[in-house]
N, C-alpha and C positions, 0 to 999 in steps of 0.2 A: 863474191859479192853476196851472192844468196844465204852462205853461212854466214855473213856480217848481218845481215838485216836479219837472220833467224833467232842470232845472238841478242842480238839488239832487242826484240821484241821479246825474249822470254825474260831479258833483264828488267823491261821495263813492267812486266806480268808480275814478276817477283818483289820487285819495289811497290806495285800498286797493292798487291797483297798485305804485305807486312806494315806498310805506310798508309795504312789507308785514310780515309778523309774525315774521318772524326779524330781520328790521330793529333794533339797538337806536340810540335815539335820544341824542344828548349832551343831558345837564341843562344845561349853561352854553349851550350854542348855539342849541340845540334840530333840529339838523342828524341824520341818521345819522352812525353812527361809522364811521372807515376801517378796515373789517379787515385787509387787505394795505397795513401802514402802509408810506412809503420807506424804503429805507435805502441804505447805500453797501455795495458790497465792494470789495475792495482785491486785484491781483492783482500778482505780480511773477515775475523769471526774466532768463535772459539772450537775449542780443539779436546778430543777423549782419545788416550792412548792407555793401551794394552803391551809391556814390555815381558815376555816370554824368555826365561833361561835356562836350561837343563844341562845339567852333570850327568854323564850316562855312568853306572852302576853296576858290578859283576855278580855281586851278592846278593845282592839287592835292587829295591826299584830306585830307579832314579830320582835324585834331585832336583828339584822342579822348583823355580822361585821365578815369580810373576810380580809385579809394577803395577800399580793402574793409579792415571796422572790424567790431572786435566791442565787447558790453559788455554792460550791465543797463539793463531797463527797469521803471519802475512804473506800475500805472495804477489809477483811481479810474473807479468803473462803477457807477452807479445802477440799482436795483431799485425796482419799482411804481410807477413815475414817469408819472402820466399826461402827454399823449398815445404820450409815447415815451423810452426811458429814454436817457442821454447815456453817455459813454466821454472820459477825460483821460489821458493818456500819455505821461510822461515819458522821455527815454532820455538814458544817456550813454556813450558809443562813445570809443576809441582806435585809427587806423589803425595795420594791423599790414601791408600788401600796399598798394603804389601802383603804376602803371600809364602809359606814353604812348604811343598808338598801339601796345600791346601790349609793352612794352617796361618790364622792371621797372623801376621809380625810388627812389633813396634817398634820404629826408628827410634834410634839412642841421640841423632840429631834433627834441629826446629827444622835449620837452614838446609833443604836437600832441595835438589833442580835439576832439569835437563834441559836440552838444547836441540832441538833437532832441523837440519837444514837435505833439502831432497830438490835437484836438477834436472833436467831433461827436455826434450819434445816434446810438445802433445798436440795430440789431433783432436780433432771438433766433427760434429754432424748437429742434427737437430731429429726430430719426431714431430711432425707436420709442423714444426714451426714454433710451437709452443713447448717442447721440453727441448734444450740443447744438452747435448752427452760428451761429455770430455774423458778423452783416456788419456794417461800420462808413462811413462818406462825412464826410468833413468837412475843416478848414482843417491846412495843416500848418508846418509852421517848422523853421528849423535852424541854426543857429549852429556853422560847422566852421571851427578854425584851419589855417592849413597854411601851407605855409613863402614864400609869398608872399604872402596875402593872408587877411585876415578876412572870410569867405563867411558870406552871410546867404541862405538858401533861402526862398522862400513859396508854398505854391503848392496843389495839392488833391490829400489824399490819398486809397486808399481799404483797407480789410483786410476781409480774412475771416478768421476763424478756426472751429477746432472745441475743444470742450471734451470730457473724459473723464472723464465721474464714475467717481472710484476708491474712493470711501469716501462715505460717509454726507455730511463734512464738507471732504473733497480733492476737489480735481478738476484733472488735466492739462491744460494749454491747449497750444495747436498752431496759432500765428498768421502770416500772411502779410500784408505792407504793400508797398502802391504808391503812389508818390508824382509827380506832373508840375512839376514846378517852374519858377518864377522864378529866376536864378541872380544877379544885377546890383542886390543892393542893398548890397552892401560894399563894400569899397574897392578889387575891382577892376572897379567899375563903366568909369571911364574909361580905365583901362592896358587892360585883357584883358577885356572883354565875352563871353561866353560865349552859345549861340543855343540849343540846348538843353541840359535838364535833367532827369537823373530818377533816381529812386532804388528800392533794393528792401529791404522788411527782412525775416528771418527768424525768428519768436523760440519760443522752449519756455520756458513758467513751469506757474507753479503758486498755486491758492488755493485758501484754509483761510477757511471762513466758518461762523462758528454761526450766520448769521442764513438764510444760503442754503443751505439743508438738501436735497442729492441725494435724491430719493425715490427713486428708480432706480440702483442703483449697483452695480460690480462686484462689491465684498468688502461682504456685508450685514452690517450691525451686529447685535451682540447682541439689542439691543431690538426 
């Protein structure tokens, strides 16, 4: 009897715990409710990429041809996601500056472009409140034309960035990407092999969220 009522009371110890009175419970589930439900935000801006390629050389110093592209980027970033929230990123770039061994080069075509899309987790913190820091690690891709071949990149990238709550509902981003790459899944896999690969991007945007509300912010709102 005594291990019944002991039983009994640590059961009831453990329910008051986990269940406790601010708790509210769903009628259909019977679960507690999520109060910091998910959601997305949506961030965007423009975009400075640095595309690095090197031919290594026996005789000689290596081959060295460099890209530099501007453009805009979008990205899709999830909030309250347990165990960790994700980051999608889209970008689309036009080289405007190309390079060999230091040596400017002029596209033979108008129409050149890339594509670049980068996946992963990221974590968040803040600095008293007023600068938030985001790091991101994940898978990256790239699809760039160029006047000899159609380049396909793969490989790991990683960003950091900081955010600026400027308003209640704005907030400045200020991001930095590096990328290690694969170069050899296009079609100049067999002509021009390429040994290494890497890339850097630079970007300034901005988002506008009613759902991710700055409580800390430069310009305080009326309310």
């Amino acid at each position: 009897m005594k291990k019944i009522i002991l039983a009994l009371f640590v059961f009831l110890a453990f329910n008051s715990f986990i269940f406790s009175d601010d708790e509210v419970l769903n009628p259909k589930t019977g679960f507690p409710e999520i109060k910091n439900k998910p959601f997305v935000v949506f961030n965007e801006g423009v975009s400075f990429a640095q595309i690095t390629r090197i031919e290594k050389q026996t005789e000689r110093s290596n081959f060295v041809r460099e890209n530099y592209l501007v453009g805009a980027y979008f990205e899709m970033q999830t909030e309250n996601m347990k165990p960790v929230n994700s980051l999608i990123k889209l970008s689309a770039y036009y080289p405007f500056h190309n390079t060999f061994n230091g040596m400017k080069q002029y596209p033979k075509q108008v129409i050149l472009y890339a594509f670049d899309l980068f996946a992963g987790p990221i974590f968040q913190a803040d600095m008293w409140n007023y600068v938030h820091i985001n790091f991101a690690t994940g898978l990256h891709y790239m699809y760039q034309l160029t006047d000899e071949y159609h380049m396909n990149y793969l490989g790991l990238g990683f960003a950091a960035g900081l955010g600026l709550p400027i308003a209640s509902r704005w907030t400045i981003l200020l991001n930095g990407f590096f990328s290690a790459d694969y170069p050899n899944l296009g079609t100049n896999k067999n002509i021009q092999p390429f040994d290494i690969a890497w890339q850097y991007h630079v970007d300034f945007g901005i988002r506008y969220s009613k759902k991710k509300i700055n409580k800390y912010a430069y310009i305080r709102s009326k309310d």
